[in-house]
C-alpha positions as CSV (number, residue, x, y, z in Angstrom):
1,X,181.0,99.1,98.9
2,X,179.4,102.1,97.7
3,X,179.4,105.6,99.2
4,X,175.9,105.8,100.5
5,X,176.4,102.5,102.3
6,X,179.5,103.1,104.2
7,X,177.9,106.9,105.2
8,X,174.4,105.2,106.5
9,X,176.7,101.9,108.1
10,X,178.5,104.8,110.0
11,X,175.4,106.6,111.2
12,X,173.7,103.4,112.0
13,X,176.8,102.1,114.1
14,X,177.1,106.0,115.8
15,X,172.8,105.9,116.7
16,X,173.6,102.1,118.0
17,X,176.7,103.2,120.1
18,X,174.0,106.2,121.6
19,X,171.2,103.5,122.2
20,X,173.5,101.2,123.8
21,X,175.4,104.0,126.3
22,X,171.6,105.2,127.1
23,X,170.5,101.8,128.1
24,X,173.2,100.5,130.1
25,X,172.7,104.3,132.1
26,X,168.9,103.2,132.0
27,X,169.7,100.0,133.9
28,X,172.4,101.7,136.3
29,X,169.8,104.2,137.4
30,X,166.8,101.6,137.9
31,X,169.5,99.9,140.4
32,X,171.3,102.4,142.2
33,X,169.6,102.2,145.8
34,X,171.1,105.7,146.5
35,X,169.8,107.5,143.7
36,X,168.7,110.9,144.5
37,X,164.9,111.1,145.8
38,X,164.2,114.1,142.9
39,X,165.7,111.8,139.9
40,X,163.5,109.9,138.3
41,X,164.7,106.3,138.8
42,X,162.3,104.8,136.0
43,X,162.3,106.1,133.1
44,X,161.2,105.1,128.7
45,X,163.5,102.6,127.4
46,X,163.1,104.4,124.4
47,X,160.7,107.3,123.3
48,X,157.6,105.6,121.8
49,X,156.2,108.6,120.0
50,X,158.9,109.6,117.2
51,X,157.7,107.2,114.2
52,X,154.0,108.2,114.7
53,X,154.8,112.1,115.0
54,X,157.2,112.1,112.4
55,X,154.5,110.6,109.8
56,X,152.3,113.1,110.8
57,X,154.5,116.1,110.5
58,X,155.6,114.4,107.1
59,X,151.7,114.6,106.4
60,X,151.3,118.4,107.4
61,X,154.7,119.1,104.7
62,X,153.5,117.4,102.1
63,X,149.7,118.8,101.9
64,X,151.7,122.2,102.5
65,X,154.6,121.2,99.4
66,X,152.5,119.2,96.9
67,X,148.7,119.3,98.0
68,X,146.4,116.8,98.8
69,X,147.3,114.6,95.8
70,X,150.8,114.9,96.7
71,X,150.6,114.1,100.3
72,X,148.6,110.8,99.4
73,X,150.9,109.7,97.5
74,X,154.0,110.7,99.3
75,X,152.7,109.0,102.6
76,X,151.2,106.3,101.0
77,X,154.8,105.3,99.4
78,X,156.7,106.1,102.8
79,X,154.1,104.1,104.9
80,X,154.3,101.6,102.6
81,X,158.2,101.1,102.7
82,X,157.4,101.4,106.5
83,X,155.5,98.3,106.5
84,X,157.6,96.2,104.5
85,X,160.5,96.7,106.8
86,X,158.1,96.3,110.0
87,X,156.4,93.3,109.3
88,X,160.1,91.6,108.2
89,X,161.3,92.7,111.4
90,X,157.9,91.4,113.4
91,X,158.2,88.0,111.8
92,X,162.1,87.5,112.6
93,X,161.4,89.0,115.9
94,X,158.2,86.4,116.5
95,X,160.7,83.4,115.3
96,X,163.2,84.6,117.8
97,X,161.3,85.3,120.5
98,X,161.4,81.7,122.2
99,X,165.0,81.7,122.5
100,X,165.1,85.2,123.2
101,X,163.4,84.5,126.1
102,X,165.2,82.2,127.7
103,X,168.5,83.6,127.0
104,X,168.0,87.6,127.5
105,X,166.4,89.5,130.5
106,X,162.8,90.5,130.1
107,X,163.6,94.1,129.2
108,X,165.6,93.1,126.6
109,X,162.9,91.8,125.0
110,X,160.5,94.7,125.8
111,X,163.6,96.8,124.0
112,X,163.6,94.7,121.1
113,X,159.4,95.5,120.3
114,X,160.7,99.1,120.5
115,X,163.3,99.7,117.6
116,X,161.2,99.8,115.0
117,X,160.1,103.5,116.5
118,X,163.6,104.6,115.4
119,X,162.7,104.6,111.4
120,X,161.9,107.6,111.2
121,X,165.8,108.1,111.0
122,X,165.7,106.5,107.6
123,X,164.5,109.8,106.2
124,X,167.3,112.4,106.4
125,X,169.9,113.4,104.2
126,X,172.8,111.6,106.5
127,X,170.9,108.3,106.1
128,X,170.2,108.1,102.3
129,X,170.6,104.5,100.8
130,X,171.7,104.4,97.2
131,X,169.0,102.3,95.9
132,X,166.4,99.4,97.0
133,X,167.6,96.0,96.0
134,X,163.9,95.0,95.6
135,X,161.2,97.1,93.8
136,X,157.6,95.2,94.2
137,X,155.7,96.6,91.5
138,X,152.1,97.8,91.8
139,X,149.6,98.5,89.0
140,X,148.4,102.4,88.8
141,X,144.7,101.5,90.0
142,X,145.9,98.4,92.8
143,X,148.6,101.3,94.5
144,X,145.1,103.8,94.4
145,X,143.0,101.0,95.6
146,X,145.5,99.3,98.0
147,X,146.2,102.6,99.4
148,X,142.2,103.5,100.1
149,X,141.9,100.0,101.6
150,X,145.1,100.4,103.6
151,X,144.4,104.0,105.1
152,X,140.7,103.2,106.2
153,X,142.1,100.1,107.6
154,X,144.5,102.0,109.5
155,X,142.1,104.6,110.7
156,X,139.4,101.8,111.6
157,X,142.3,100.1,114.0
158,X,143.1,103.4,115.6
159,X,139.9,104.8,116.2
160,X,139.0,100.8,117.5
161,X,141.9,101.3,119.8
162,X,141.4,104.4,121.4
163,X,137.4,103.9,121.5
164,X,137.7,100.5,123.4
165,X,140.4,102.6,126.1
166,X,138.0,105.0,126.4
167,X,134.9,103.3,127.1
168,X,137.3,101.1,129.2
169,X,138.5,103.9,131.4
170,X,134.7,105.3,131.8
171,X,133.8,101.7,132.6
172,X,136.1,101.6,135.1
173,X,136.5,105.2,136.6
174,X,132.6,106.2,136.3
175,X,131.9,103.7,139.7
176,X,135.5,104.4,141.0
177,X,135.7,106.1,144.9
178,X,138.5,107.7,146.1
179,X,141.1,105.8,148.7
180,X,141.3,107.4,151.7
181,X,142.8,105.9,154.4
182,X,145.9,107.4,155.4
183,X,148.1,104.3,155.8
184,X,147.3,103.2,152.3
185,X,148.1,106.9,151.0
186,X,151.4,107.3,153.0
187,X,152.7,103.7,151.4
188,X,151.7,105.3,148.0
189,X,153.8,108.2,148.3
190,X,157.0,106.7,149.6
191,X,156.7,104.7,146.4
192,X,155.7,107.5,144.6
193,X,159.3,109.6,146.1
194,X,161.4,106.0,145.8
195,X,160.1,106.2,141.7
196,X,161.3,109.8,141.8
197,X,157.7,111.1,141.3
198,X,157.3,113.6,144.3
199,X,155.8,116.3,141.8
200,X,153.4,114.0,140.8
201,X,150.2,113.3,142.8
202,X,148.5,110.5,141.0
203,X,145.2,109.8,142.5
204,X,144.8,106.3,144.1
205,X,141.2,104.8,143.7
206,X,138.9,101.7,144.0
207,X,136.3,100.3,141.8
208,X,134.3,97.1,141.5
209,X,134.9,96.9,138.2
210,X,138.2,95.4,138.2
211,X,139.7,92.3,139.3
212,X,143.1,93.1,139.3
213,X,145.4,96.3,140.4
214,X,146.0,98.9,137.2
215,X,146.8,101.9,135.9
216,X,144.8,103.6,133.3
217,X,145.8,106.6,132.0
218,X,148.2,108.0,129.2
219,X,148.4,111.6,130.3
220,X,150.0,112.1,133.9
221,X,147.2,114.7,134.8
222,X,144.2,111.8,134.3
223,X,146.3,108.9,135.4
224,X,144.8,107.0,138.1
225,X,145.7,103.9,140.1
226,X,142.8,101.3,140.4
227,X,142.4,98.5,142.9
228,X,139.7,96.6,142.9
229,X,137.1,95.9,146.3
230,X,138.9,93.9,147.7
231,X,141.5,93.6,151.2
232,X,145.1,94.1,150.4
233,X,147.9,93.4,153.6
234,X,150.6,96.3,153.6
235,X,153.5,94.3,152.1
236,X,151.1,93.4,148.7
237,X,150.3,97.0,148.6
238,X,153.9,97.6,148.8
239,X,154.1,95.6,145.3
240,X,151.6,96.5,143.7
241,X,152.7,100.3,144.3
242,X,156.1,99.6,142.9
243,X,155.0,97.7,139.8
244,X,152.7,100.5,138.7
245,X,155.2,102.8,139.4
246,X,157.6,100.9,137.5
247,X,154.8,101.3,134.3
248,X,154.2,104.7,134.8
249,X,157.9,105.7,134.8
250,X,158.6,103.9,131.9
251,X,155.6,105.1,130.2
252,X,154.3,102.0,129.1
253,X,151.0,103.1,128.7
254,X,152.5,105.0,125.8
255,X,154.4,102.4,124.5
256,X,150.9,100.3,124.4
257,X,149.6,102.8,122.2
258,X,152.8,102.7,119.9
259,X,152.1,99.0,119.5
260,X,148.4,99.8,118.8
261,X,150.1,102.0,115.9
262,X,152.4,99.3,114.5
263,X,149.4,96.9,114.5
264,X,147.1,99.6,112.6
265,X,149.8,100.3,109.9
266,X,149.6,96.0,109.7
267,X,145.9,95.7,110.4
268,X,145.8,92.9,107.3
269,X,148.8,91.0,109.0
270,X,147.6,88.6,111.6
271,X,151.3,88.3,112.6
272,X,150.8,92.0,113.9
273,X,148.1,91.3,115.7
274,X,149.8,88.6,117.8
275,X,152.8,90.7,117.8
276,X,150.7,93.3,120.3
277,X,150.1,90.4,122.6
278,X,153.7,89.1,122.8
279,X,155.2,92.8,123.3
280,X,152.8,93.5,126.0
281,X,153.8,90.2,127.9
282,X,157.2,91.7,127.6
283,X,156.1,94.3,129.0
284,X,154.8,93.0,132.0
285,X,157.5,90.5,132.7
286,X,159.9,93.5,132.2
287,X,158.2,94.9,134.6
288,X,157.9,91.9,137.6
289,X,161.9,91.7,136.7
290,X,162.3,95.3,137.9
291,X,160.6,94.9,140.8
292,X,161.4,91.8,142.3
293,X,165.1,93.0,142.1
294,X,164.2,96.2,144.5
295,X,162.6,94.8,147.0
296,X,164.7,93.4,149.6
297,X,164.1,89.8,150.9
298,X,162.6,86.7,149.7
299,X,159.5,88.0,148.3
300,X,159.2,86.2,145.1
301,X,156.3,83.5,146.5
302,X,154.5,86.3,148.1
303,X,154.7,88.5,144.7
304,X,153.5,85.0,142.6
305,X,150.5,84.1,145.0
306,X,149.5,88.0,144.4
307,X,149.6,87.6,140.8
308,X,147.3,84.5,141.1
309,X,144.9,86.0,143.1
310,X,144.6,88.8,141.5
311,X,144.6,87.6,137.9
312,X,141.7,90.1,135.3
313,X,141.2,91.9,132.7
314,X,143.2,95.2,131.0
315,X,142.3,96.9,128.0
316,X,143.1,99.8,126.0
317,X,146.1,101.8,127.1
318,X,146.5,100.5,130.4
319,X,148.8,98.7,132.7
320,X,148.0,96.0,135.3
321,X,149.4,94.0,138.1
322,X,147.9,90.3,136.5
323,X,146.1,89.9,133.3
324,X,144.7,87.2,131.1
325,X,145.6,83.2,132.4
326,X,147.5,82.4,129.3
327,X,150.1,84.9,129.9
328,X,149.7,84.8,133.9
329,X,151.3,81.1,133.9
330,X,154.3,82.0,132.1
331,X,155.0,85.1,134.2
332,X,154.5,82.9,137.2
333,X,157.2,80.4,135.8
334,X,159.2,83.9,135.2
335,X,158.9,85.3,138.7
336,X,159.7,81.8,140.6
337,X,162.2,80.0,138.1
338,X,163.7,83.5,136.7
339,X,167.0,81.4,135.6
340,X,169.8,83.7,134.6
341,X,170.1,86.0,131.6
342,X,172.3,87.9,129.8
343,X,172.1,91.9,129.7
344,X,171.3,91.8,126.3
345,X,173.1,94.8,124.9
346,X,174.7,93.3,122.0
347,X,171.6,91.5,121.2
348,X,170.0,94.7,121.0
349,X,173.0,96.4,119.1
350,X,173.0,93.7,116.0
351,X,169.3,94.2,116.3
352,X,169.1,97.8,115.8
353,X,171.7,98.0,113.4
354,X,170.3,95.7,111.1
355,X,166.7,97.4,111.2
356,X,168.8,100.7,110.1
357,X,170.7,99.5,107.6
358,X,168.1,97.5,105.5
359,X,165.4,100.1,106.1
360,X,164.6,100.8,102.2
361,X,165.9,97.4,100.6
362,X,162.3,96.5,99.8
363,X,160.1,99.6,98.8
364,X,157.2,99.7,96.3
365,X,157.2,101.2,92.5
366,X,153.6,103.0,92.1
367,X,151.6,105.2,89.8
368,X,153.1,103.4,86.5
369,X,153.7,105.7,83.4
370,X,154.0,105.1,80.1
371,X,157.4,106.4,78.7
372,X,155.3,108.1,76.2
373,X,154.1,110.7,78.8
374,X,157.1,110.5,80.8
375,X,159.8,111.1,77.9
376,X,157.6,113.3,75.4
377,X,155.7,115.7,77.4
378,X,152.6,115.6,74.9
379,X,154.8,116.0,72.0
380,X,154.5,113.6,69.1
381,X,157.5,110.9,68.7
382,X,157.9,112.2,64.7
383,X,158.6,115.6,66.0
384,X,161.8,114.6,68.5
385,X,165.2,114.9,67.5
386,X,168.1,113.0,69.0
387,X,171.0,115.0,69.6
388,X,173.6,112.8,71.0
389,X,173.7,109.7,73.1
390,X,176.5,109.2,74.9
391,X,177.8,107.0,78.0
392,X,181.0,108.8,80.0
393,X,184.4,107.2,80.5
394,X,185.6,105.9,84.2
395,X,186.9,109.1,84.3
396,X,183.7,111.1,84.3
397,X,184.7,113.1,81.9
398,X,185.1,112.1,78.4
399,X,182.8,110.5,76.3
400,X,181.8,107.5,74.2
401,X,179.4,108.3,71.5
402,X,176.6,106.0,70.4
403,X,174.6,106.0,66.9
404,X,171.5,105.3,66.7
405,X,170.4,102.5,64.0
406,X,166.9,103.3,63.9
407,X,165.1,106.3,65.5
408,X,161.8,105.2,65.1
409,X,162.5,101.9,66.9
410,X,164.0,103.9,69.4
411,X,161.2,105.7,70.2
412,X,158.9,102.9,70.0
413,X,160.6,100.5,71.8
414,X,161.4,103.0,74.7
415,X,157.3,103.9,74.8
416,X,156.3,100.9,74.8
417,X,157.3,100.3,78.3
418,X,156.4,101.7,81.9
419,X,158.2,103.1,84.3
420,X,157.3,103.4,88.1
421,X,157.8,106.1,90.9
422,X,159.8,104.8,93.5
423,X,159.7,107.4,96.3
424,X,162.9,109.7,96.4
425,X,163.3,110.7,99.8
426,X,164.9,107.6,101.2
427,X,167.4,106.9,97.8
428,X,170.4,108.7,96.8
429,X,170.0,107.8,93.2
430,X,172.8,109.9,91.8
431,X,175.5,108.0,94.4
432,X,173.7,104.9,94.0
433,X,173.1,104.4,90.3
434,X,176.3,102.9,88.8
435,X,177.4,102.2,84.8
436,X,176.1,101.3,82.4
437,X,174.2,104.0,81.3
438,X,173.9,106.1,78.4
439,X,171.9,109.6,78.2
440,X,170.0,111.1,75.5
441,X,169.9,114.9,74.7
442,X,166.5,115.0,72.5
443,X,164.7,118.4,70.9
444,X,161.2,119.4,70.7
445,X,160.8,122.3,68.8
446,X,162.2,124.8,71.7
447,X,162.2,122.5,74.3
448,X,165.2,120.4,75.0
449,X,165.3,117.4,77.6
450,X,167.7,114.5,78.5
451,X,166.8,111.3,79.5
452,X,169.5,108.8,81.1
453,X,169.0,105.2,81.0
454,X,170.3,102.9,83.7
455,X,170.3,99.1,83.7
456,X,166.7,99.3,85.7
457,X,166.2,103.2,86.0
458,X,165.0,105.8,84.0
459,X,166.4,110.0,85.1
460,X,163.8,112.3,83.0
461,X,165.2,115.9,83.4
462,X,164.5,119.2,81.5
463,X,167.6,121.3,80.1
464,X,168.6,124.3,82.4
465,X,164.9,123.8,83.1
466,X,163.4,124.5,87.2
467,X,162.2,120.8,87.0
468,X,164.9,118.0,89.2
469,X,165.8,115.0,87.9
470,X,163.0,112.6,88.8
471,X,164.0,108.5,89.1
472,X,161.5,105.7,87.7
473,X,162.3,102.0,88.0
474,X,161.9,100.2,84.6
475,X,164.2,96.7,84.7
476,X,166.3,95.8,82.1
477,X,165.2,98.5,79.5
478,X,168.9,99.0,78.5
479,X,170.2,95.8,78.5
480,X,167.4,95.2,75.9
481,X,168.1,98.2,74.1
482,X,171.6,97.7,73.4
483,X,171.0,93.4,72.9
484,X,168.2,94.8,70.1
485,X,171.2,96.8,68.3
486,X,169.1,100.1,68.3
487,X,172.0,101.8,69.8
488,X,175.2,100.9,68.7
489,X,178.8,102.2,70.2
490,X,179.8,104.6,67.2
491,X,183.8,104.2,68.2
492,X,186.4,103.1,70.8
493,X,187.4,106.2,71.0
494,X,187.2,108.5,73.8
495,X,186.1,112.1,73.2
496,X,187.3,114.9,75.0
């Protein structure tokens, strides 16, 4: 096992160990009945922000390090590599999910939907895989092309997304009155204090445009609580208080708007979009599990014939107490047949550890270059000299010389081909990239460069130059070379 993989197994198992320890505190704190009135007793499974902030601080560095060009093409590459690993995740995850279901508490499931926020971690220095196994390649104009379709496809989703809450919540809100009756208010807030939320005064209102209690809201100053015109008895209030308290302490208003992200970055995936429907069922169910274990007494009829009565319609970023009849009769199967279920933390571990350690196994090779450009820097092949070519002993220090049979065919074999970027922040090349190789010290009038040729990869670096080694994929370019007999051992001797 090499180097980089035991150091990224390690920090995979150490962020696993922290995600586990937080969420069995996460479920001892939802269930203590004596936890302090100023704690917050609901809180994120998971913060649902990271992966969308970090790709846009990642944007702001690039444009800053490389320009516009260079930002393009650093996103596209890490968004890309993104994708790959989310959409293998979503599909394993949809096959799963059946099972999962019966076997694992709701918010285990409502977890699982989650990890994928955590790849941001992928790209630091403690994390750094050697190499991806697989490099699918992409013509020059399809990565230009596939990246213009991708990013207004992206874009298009997001600005959908966020459009449709909006015109939603002015839907909703603009024939909304305030609830005033003091019993109904009082209820709210001993909910309110038994969430932990006594700084927080959400406003409660009613509109006709719902059928069903909500929340709609993502920032705590505009979040509102909506019931609809209609006659609710104290102990329903009760519940309906306590599941949307439940959704606003775990911010999963938020976490709706994460999904909405993971579904733009897949817009062309339909296994995305039905992705969004099953985490937000998770969601939910999470939810009716949380609050049917802190109420006291038999109230799990009482909380079903609610959810029948009051089944609607939710869009955009919000939260509500019944939604759409396909997903209302499984809840309803949930809530009176709940069964019993594992905790789930093991489940959850595996999970997270194998998103973490196979983050980068399948990335992209873009922006194809012929060796010609990438080897000669403009200069013509009858004006290179070869120095030396040379491969280094399992010591690491001395050397095995190779001749060279025929420069020309050297030169023309090796420009014949085309190598492809693979992006560099995610791959620890020089751990990863193991013998053979052999590297070739080559002059151009003053200029002197070396190029090292791995079984797939290409390292193009400039002598004592300000320029760092750069890393294209190119398969089997020196098995080939040394079958054709272009380079040749020149002893079996070692030089020191």
């Amino acid at each position: 096992m090499s180097f980089p993989t035991i150091l990224r197994t390690v920090f995979a198992l150490f962020m696993t160990a922290a995600l586990a320890w937080g969420l069995h505190l996460h479920g001892e704190r939802e269930s203590d009945p004596e936890i302090q009135p100023e704690k917050l007793r609901y809180t994120p499974f998971l913060p649902v922000s990271l992966l969308p902030a970090m790709m846009g601080v990642w944007a702001l560095l690039f444009w800053c390090m490389f320009g516009l060009r260079g930002m393009a093409e650093n996103l596209l590459a890490i968004g890309f590599t993104i994708l790959l690993q989310l959409s293998l995740y979503t599909a394993c995850l949809m096959a799963l999910l059946p099972l999962l279901r019966r076997r694992l508490r709701p918010s285990v499931c409502a977890i699982l939907w989650m990890l994928p926020n955590y790849l941001h971690l992928c790209f630091n220095g403690a994390y750094r895989i050697g190499i991806p196994r697989v490099v699918l390649k992409l013509p020059g104009r399809w990565f230009v092309r596939l990246g213009i379709v991708w990013f207004a496809g992206f874009a298009a989703v997001m600005l959908w997304g966020i459009g449709a809450h909006l015109r939603f919540r002015h839907v909703v809100l603009s024939q909304a009155q305030p609830v005033t009756e003091p019993d109904i208010l009082n209820l709210l807030g001993r909910e309110r204090d038994h969430a932990g939320q006594r700084k927080k005064r959400y406003r409660l209102v009613q509109s006709p445009a719902v059928q069903t209690p909500m929340t709609i809201g993502l920032f705590s100053s505009s979040t509102r609580i909506v019931l609809p015109e209609r006659t609710y008895t104290m102990e329903e209030l009760q519940l309906i208080f306590r599941h949307e308290m439940v959704h606003i302490g775990r911010g999963d208003s938020e976490a709706k708007f994460y999904l909405l992200f993971c579904t733009a970055l897949g817009w062309w995936n339909p296994l995305m979009w039905l992705a969004r429907r099953r985490s937000a069922d998770d969601l939910e169910l999470s939810c009716d599990e949380t609050v049917l274990h802190s109420i006291d007494g038999d109230c799990r009829r009482p909380y079903a014939e609610l959810l029948l009565r009051t089944a609607g319609d939710q869009r955009g970023f919000t939260t509500c107490l019944s939604a759409s009849a396909g997903a209302l009769r499984y809840r309803l199967r949930q809530v009176m047949n709940p069964g019993k279920r594992t905790s789930g933390l093991v489940v959850t571990a595996v999970a997270f550890t194998l998103l973490l350690t196979n983050m980068g196994n399948i990335t992209v090779g873009y922006l194809p270059e012929r060796c010609s450009t990438l080897l000669l820097n403009g200069a013509a092949a009858d004006t290179i000299t070869v120095e030396e070519a040379y491969t280094l002993t399992d010591s690491g220090i001395d050397k095995i010389s190779y001749r060279i049979t025929d420069e020309t065919a050297l030169w023309n074999y090796l420009l014949q081909h085309e190598a492809y970027r693979v992006n560099q922040l995610l791959y620890d090349f020089e751990l990863g990239l193991q013998d053979p190789f052999i590297t070739l010290w080559y002059r151009s009038g003053e200029e002197q460069r070396a190029v090292t040729l791995y079984q797939d990869y290409i390292q193009s670096m400039h002598w004592l130059g300000p320029e760092k080694p750069r890393y294209y994929y190119c398969p089997g370019i020196l098995t080939e070379l040394l079958d054709s007999g272009i380079l040749v051992r020149d002893n079996s001797i070692a030089e020191p």
